[in-house]
TIDO-392866 format. One record per residue (C-alpha): residue number from 1; residue in three letters; x, y, z. Coordinates in steps of 0.02 Angstrom, whole numbers, padded with zeros to 5 digits. Example, Ala and Ser with C-alpha at 12.3 -4.5 7.8 and 13.67 -1.06 7.14 Angstrom:
<rs>
<1, "ALA", <00615, -00225, 00390>>,
<2, "SER", <00684, -00053, 00357>>,
</rs>
This chain:
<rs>
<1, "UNK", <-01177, -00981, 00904>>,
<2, "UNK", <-01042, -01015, 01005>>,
<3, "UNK", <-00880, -01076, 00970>>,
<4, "UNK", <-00745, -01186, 01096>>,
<5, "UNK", <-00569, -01198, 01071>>,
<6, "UNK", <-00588, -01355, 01005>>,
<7, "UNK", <-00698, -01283, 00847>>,
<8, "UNK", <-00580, -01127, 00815>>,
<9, "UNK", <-00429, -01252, 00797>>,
<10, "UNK", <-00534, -01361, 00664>>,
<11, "UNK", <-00590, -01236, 00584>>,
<12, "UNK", <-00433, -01124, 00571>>,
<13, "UNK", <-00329, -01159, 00419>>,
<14, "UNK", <-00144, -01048, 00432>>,
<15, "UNK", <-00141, -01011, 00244>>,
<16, "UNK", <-00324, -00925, 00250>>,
<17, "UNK", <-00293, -00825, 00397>>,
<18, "UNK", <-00122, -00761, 00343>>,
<19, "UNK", <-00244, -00699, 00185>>,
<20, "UNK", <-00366, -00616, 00294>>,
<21, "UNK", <-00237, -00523, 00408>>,
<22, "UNK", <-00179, -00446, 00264>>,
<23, "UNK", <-00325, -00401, 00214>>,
<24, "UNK", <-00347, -00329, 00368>>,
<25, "UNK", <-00199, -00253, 00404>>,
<26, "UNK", <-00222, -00154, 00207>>,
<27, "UNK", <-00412, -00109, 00254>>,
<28, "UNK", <-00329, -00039, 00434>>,
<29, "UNK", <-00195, 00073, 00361>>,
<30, "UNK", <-00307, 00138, 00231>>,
<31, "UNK", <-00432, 00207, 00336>>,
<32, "UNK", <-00566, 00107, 00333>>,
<33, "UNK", <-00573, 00030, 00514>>,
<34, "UNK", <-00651, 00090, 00678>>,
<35, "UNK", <-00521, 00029, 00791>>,
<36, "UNK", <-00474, 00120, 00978>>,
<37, "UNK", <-00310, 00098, 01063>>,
<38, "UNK", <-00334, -00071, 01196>>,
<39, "UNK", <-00415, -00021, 01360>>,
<40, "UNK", <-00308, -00115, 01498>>,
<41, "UNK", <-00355, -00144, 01675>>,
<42, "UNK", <-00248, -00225, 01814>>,
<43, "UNK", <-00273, -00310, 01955>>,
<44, "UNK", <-00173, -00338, 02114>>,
<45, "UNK", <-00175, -00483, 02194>>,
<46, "UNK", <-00146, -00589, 02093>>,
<47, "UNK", <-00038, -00468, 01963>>,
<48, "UNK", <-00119, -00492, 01792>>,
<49, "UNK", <-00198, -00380, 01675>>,
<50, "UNK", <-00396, -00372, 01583>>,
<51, "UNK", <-00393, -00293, 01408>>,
<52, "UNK", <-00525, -00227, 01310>>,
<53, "UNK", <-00508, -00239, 01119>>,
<54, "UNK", <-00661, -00170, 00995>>,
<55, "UNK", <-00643, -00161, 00805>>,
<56, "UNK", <-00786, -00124, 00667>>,
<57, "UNK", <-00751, -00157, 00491>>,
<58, "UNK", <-00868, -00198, 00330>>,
<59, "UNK", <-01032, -00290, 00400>>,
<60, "UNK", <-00950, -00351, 00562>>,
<61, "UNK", <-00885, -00295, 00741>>,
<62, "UNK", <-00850, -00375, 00885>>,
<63, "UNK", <-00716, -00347, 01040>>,
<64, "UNK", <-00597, -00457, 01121>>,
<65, "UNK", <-00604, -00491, 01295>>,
<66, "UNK", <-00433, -00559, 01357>>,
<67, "UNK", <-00339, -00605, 01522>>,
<68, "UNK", <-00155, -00623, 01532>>,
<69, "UNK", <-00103, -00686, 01739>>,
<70, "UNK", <00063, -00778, 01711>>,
<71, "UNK", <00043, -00855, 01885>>,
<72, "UNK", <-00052, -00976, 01772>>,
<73, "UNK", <00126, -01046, 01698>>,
<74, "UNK", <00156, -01218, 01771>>,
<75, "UNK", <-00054, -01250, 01810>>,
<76, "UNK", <-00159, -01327, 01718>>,
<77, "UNK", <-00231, -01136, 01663>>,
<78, "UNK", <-00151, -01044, 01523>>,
<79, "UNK", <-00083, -00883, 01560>>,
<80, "UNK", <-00171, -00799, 01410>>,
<81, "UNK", <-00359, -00832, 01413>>,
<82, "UNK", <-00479, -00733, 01285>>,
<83, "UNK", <-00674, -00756, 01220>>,
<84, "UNK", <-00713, -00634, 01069>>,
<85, "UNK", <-00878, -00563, 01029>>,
<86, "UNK", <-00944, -00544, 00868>>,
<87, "UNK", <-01100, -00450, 00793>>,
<88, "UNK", <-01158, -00379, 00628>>,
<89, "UNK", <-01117, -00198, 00605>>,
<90, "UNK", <-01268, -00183, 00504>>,
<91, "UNK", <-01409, -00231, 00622>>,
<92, "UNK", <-01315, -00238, 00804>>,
<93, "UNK", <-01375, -00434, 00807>>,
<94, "UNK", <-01258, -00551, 00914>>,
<95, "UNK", <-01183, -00656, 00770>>,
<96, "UNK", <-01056, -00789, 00890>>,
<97, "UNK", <-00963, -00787, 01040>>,
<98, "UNK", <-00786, -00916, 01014>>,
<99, "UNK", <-00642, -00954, 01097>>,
<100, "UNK", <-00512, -00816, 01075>>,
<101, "UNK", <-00347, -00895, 01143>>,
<102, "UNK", <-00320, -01011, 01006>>,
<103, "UNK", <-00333, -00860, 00860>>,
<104, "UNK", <-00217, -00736, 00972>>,
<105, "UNK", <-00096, -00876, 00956>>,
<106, "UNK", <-00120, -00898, 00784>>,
<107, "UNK", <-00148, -00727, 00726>>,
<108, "UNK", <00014, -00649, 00799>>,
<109, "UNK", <00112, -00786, 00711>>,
<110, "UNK", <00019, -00752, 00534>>,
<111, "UNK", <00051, -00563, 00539>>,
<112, "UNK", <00237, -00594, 00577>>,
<113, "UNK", <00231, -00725, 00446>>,
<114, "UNK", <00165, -00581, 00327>>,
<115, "UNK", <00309, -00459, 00389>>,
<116, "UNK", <00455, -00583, 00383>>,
<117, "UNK", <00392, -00644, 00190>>,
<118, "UNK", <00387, -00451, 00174>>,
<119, "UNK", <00561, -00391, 00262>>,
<120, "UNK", <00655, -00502, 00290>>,
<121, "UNK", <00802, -00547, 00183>>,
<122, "UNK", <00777, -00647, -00011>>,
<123, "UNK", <00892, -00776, 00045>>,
<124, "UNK", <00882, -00808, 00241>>,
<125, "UNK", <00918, -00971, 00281>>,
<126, "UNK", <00931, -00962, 00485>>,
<127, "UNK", <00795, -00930, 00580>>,
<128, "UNK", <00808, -00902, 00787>>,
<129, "UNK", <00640, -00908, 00895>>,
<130, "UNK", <00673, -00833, 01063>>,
<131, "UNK", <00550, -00912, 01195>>,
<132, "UNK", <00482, -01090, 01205>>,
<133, "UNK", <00303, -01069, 01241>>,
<134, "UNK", <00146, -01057, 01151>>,
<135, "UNK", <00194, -00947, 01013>>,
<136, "UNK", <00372, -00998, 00984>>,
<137, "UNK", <00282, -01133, 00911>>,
<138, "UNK", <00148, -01050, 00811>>,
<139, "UNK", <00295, -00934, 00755>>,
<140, "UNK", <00394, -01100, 00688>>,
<141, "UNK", <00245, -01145, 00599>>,
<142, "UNK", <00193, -00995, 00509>>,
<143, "UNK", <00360, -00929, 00459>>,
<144, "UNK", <00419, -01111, 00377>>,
<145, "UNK", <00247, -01068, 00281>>,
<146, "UNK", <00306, -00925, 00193>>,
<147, "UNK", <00505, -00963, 00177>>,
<148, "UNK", <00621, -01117, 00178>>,
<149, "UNK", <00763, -01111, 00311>>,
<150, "UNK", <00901, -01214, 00327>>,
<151, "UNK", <00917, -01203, 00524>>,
<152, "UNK", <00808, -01148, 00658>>,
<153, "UNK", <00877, -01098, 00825>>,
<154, "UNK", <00797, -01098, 00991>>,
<155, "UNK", <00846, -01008, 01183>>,
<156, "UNK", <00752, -01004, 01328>>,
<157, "UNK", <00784, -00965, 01486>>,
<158, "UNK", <00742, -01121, 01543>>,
<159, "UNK", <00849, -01238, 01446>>,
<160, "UNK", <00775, -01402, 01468>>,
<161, "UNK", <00595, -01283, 01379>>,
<162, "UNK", <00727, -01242, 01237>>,
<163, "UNK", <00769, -01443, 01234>>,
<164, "UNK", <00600, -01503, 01208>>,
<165, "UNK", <00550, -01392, 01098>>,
<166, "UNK", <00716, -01429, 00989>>,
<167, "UNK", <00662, -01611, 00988>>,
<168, "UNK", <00486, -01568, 00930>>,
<169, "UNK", <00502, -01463, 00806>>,
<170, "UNK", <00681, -01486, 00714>>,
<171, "UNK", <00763, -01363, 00804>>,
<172, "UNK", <00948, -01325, 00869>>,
<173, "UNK", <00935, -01288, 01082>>,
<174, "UNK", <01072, -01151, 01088>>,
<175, "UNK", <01134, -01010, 01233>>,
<176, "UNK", <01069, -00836, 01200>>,
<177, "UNK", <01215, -00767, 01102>>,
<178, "UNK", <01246, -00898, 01003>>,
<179, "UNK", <01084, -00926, 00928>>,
<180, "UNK", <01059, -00729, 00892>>,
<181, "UNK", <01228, -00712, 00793>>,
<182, "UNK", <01217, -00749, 00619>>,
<183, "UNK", <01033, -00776, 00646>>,
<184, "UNK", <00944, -00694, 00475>>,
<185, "UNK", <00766, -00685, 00562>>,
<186, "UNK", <00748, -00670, 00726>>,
<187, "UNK", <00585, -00696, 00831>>,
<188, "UNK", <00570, -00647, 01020>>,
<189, "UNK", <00405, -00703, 01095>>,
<190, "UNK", <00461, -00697, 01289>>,
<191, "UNK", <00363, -00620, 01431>>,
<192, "UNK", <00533, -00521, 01460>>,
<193, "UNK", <00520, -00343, 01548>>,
<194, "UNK", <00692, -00297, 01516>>,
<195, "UNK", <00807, -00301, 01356>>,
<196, "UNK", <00890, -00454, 01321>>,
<197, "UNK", <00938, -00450, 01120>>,
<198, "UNK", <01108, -00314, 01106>>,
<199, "UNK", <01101, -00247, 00940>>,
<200, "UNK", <01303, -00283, 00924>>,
<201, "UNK", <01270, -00456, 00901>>,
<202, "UNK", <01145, -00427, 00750>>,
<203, "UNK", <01200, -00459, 00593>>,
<204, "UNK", <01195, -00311, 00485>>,
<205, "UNK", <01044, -00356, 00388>>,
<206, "UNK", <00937, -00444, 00481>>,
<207, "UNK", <00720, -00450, 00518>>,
<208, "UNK", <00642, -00432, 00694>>,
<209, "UNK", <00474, -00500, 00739>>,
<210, "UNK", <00479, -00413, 00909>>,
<211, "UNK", <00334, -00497, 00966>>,
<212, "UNK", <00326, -00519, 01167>>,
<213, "UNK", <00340, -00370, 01268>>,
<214, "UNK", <00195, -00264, 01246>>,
<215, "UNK", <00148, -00098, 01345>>,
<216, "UNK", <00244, 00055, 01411>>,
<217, "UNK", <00362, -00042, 01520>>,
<218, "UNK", <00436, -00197, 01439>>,
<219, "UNK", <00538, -00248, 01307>>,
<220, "UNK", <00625, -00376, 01228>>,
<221, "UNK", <00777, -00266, 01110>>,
<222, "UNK", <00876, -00155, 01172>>,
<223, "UNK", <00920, 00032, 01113>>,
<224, "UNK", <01037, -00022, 00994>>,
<225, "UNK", <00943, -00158, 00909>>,
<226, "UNK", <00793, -00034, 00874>>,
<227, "UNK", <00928, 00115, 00821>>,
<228, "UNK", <00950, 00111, 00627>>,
<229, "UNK", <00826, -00008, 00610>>,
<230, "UNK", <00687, 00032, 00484>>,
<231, "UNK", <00530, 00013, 00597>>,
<232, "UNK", <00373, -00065, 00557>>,
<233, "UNK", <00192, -00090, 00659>>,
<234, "UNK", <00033, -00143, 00625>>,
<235, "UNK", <-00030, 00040, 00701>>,
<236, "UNK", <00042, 00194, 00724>>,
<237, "UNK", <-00073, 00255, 00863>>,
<238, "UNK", <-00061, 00079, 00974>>,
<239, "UNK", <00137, 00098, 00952>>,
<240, "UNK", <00167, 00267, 01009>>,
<241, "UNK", <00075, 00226, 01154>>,
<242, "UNK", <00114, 00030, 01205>>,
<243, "UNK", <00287, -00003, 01158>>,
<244, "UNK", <00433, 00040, 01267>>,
<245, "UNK", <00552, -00033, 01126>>,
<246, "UNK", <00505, 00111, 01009>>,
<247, "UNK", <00474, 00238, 01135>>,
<248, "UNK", <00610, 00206, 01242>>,
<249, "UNK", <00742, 00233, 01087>>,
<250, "UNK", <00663, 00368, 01001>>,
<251, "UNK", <00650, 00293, 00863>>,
<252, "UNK", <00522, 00369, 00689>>,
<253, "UNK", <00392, 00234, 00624>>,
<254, "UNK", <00447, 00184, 00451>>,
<255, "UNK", <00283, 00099, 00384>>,
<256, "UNK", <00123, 00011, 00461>>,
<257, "UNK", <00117, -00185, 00382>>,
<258, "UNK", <-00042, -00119, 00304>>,
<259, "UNK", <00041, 00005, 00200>>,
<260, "UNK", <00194, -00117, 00137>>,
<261, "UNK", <00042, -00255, 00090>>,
<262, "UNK", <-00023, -00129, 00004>>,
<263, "UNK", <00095, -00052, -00109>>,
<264, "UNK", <00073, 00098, -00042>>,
<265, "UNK", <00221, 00122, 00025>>,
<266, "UNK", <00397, 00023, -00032>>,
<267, "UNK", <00488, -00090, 00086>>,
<268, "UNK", <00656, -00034, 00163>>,
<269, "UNK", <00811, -00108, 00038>>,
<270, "UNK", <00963, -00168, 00125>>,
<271, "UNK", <00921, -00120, 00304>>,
<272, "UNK", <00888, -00194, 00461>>,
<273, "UNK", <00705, -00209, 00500>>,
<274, "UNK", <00606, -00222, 00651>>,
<275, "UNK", <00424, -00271, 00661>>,
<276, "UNK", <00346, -00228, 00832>>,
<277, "UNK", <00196, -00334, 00831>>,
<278, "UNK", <00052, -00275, 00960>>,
<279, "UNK", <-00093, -00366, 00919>>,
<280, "UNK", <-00240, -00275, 00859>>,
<281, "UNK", <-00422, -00290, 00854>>,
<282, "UNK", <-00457, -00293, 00685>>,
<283, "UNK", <-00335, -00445, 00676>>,
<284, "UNK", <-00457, -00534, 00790>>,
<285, "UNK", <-00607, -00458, 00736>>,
<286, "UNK", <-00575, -00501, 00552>>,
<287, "UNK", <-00527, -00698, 00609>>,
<288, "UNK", <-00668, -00744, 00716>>,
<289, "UNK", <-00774, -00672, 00579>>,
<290, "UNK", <-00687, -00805, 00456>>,
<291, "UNK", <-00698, -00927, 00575>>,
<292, "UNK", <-00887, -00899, 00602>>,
<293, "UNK", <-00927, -00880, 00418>>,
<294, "UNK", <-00850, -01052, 00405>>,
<295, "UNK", <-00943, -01128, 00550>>,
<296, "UNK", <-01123, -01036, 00477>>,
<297, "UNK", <-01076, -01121, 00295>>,
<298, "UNK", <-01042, -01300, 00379>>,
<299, "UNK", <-01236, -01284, 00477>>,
<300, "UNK", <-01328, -01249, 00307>>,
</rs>
């Protein structure tokens, strides 16, 4: 079976998949997921990277295979391009092979949508979304899911991106500064290599979905936004190895997601909180699976 872009995005339904990436997330913190650290290759000419991303858990595995080139901004290409593989762990058997850029863009959004209904302050009411692209907008989506703000903010570095998406989704187009102070939940989902949010314009309690600079040498926060900050990831062995944020400040590991979904461990009380999101394979092992269960049930 194989599934386009076209079938993920009917078939996809936000308030299942923030279900079954907590699921996931619990099932990865306890122990009982076969899940490496990403294999990344780059190339040259042109500059863009080719990541390899295997998970097995319950009767299924399956890898993602995904492309990131952000020459592509501007063309008609997108600069994140992924197919995902899926077989059953019981017998080896090919199961489906489906479009994977659509559930990156909508799995990334549902985790932070489980770690802001998780962190962040009981009575935010401002939200600011840092970036204008893909999933600045799957970010607005999912966190209005799971909590009602009054006002969401919106920067990019290219302002008239910042206008449009203002207009389309019932946002406020502000400069950097102003839209981080006073903000109660912050996202940042840039392609940013170098620190742009300074932790003295946070507010004291404040959530972090620090969701676009991944690997050893980007970042989106600064020292000072990560210092004091109770830190949370999705896994401990992908963070000590593929965030600069974290390892670039020093900073100790409060909790994986998993453990706070869980119970297992108790969420951080008045503090500032940062979730470094990663992306995992077990997030989109454990989505194309619902996706394809789905498509298998609607063939019968």
């Amino acid at each position: 079976m194989h599934l386009a872009a076209e079938d993920v995005e009917r078939l996809l339904d936000l308030g299942e998949l923030i279900a079954e990436m907590k699921d996931a997330l619990i099932a990865l913190s306890a122990g009982k997921v076969i899940q490496p650290v990403r294999t990344v290759l780059s190339t040259s000419e042109p500059r863009g990277r080719f990541a390899l991303m295997p998970a097995i858990h319950g009767d299924v595995m399956g890898a993602k295979l995904v492309t990131v080139f952000p020459q592509n901004a501007g063309t008609n290409l997108h600069t994140h391009q992924a197919v995902i593989l899926l077989f059953s762990a019981r017998t080896g058997e090919p199961l489906a092979t489906m479009d994977g850029r659509v559930i990156t863009a909508w799995r990334t959004a549902a985790v932070s949508a489980l770690a802001t209904r998780t962190l962040a302050p009981p009575r935010a009411r401002m939200l600011t979304i840092l970036g204008s692209g893909v999933q600045a907008r799957t970010h607005c989506v999912a966190l209005r899911k799971v909590h009602s703000f009054e006002e969401v903010r919106v920067w990019s570095r290219t302002p008239e991106h910042a206008a449009r998406f203002a207009q389309e989704n019932g946002a406020r187009a502000m400069e950097l500064e102003e839209a981080v102070r006073g903000a109660d939940v912050i996202c940042t989902v840039t392609d940013a290599s170098e620190a742009f949010v300074r932790g003295d314009w946070l507010k004291e309690h404040v959530h972090i979905n620090a969701v676009g600079a991944i690997g050893p040498n980007a970042r989106e926060l600064d020292d000072v936004t990560v210092w004091g900050a109770a830190v949370v990831v999705e896994d401990r062995e992908a963070a000590r190895s593929e965030s600069k944020e974290i390892l670039g400040s020093g900073s100790v590991i409060y909790a994986e997601l998993g453990e706070l979904l869980a119970g297992t461990k108790a969420p951080p009380e008045n503090h500032k909180t940062v979730y470094k999101s990663l992306g995992v394979a077990i997030e989109d092992v454990s989505a194309a699976a619902m996706i394809w269960r789905k498509a298998r049930a609607l063939t019968k």
